[in-house]
C-alpha positions in Angstrom: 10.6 -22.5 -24.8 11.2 -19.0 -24.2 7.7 -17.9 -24.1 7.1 -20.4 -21.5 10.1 -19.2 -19.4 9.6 -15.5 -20.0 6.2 -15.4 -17.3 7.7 -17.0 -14.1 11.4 -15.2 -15.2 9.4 -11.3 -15.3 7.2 -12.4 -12.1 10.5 -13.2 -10.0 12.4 -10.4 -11.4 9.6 -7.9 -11.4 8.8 -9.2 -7.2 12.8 -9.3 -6.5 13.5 -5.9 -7.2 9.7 -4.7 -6.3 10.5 -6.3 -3.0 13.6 -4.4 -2.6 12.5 -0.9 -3.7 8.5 -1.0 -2.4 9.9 -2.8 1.1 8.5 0.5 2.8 6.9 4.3 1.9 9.4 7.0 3.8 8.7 10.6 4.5 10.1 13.3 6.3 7.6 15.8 8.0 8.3 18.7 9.3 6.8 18.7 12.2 7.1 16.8 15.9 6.3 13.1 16.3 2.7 13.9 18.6 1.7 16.1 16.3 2.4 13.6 13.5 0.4 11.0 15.0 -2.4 13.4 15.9 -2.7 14.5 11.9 -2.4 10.2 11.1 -5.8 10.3 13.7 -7.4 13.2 12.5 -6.5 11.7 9.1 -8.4 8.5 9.6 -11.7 10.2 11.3 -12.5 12.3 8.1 -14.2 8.5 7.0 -13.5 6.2 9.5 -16.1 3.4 8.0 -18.1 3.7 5.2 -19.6 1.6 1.9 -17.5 2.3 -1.7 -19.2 0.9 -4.5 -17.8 -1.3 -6.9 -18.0 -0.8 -10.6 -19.2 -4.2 -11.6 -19.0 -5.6 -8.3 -20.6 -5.8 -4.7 -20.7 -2.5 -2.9 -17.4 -2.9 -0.4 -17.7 -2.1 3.6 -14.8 -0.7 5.1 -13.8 0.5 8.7 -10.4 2.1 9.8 -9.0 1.1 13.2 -6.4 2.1 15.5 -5.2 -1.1 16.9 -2.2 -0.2 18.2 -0.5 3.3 19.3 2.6 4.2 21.3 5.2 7.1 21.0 6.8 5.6 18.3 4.3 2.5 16.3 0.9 2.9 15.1 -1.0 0.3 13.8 -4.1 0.8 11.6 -6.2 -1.7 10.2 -8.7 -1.6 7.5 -11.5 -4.2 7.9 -13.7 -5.7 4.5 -16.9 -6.5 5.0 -16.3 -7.4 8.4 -12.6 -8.8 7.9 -9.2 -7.8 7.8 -8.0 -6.7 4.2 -5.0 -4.9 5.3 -2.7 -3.9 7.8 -0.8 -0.8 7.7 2.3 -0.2 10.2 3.7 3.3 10.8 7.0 4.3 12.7 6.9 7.8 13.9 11.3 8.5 14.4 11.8 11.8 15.6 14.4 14.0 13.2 16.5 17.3 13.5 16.2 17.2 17.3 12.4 15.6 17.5 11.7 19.0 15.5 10.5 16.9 12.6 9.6 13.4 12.0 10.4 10.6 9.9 7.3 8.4 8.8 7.6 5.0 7.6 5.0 2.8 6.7 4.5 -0.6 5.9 1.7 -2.4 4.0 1.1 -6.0 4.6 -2.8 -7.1 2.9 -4.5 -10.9 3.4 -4.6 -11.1 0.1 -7.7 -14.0 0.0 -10.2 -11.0 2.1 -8.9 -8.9 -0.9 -10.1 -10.7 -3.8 -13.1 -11.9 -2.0 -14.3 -7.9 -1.6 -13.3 -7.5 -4.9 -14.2 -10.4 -7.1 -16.4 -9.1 -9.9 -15.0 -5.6 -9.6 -12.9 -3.8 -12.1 -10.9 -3.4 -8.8 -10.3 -7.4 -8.4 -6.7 -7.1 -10.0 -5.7 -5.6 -7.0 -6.1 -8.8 -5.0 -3.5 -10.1 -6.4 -1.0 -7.2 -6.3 2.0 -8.2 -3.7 2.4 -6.0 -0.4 5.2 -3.8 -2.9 2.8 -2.2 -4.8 0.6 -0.7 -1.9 4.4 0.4 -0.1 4.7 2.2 -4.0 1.2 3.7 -4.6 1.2 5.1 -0.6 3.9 7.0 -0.8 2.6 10.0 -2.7 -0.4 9.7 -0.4 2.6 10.1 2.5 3.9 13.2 0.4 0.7 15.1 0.6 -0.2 14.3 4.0 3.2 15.4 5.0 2.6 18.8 3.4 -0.5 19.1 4.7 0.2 18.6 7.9 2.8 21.0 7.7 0.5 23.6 6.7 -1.8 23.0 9.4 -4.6 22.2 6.6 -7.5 19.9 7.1 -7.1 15.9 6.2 -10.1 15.8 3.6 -9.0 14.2 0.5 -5.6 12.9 2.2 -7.2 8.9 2.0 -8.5 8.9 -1.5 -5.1 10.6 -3.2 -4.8 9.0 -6.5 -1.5 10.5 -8.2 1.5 8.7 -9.2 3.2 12.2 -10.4 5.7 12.3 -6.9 6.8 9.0 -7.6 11.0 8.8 -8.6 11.4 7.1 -12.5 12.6 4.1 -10.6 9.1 3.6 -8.8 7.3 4.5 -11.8 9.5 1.6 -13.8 8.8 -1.3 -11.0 5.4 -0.2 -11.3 5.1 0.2 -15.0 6.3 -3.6 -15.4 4.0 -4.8 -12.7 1.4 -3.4 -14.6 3.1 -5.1 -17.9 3.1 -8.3 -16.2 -0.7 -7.8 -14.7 -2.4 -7.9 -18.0 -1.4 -11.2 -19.3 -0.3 -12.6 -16.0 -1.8 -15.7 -14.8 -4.8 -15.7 -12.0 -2.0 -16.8 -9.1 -0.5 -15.4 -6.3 2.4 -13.2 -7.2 4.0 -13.5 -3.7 3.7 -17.2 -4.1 4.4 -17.6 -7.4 8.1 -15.7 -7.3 8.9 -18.2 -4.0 7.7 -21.2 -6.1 9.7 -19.9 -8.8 13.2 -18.5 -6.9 13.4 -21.7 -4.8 12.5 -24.2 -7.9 9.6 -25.2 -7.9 8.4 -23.4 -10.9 9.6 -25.6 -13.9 
């Protein structure tokens, strides 16, 4: 009886508190909100489109897009062979006098382009992940942006940042258990899964 109840019990628990701690990346940059948004640009054109292959899978075609840009919003998209596979929102909120800049960004992905691009892949696992664990993994990638933006540097490298090591022991935990939970987990949509499960349908 337990066994049965221990899968949907760790996917609610593990999405509940993922949800709560990976709702959003944050980071403080020390420098103004244009010049922010021009490093997020400059960012972005180091490899605006491309072709990654896939170990074990199809080669995957990507392109970056600004959709959206104000003072404050940015909105950059990453297409999938020709679809939408993610969506990333950033928030540019001026700090210490609009001397510095708070960055937050949110990562929503269509979670069926995902594990179409994927499938085959020794990345397909990540179709699967919920929206929390992208907010988790990007916020190292935030950290070194932010400090290389401060330093004037160049962008190269900023996209494919790969380290976990800035992350705080309680990020490292949620993702540590997702990652538990991810190698005997059932082939199911987490997101939908824990709503199945928290509103009781799961049984």
């Amino acid at each position: 009886m337990w066994k049965f109840l221990l899968g949907p019990l760790l996917l609610g628990a593990v999405c509940l508190f993922g949800s709560i701690y990976g709702a959003d990346a944050e980071q403080v940059v020390h420098k103004p909100p244009s010049k922010v948004r021009a490093a997020v640009r400059e960012a972005i054109a180091v490899a605006p489109s491309g072709t990654v292959p896939l170990d074990g899978g199809q080669p995957l075609s990507y392109e970056m897009r600004i959709e959206r840009i104000s003072d404050e919003q940015m909105v950059v998209t990453m297409m999938m062979n020709g679809k939408q596979g993610a969506e990333t929102q950033l928030r540019f909120t001026p700090q210490n006098d609009g001397r510095d800049t708070l960055v937050t960004a949110n990562v929503h992905t269509e979670h069926a382009v995902m594990r179409e691009a994927l499938a085959g892949s020794s990345k397909a696992k990540l179709g699967y992940a919920p929206d929390w664990v992208f907010n988790l993994t990007i916020r190292p990638l935030l950290k070194k942006f932010a400090e290389q933006t401060e330093q004037g540097g160049a962008m190269d490298g900023v996209m494919d940042s790969r380290s976990h090591g800035d992350m705080s022991p309680e990020e490292e935990r949620q993702l540590q258990e997702w990652r538990q939970y991810d190698a005997t987990r059932p082939a199911v949509d987490p997101n939908q899964a824990a709503r199945n499960y928290l509103s009781g349908g799961a049984r």
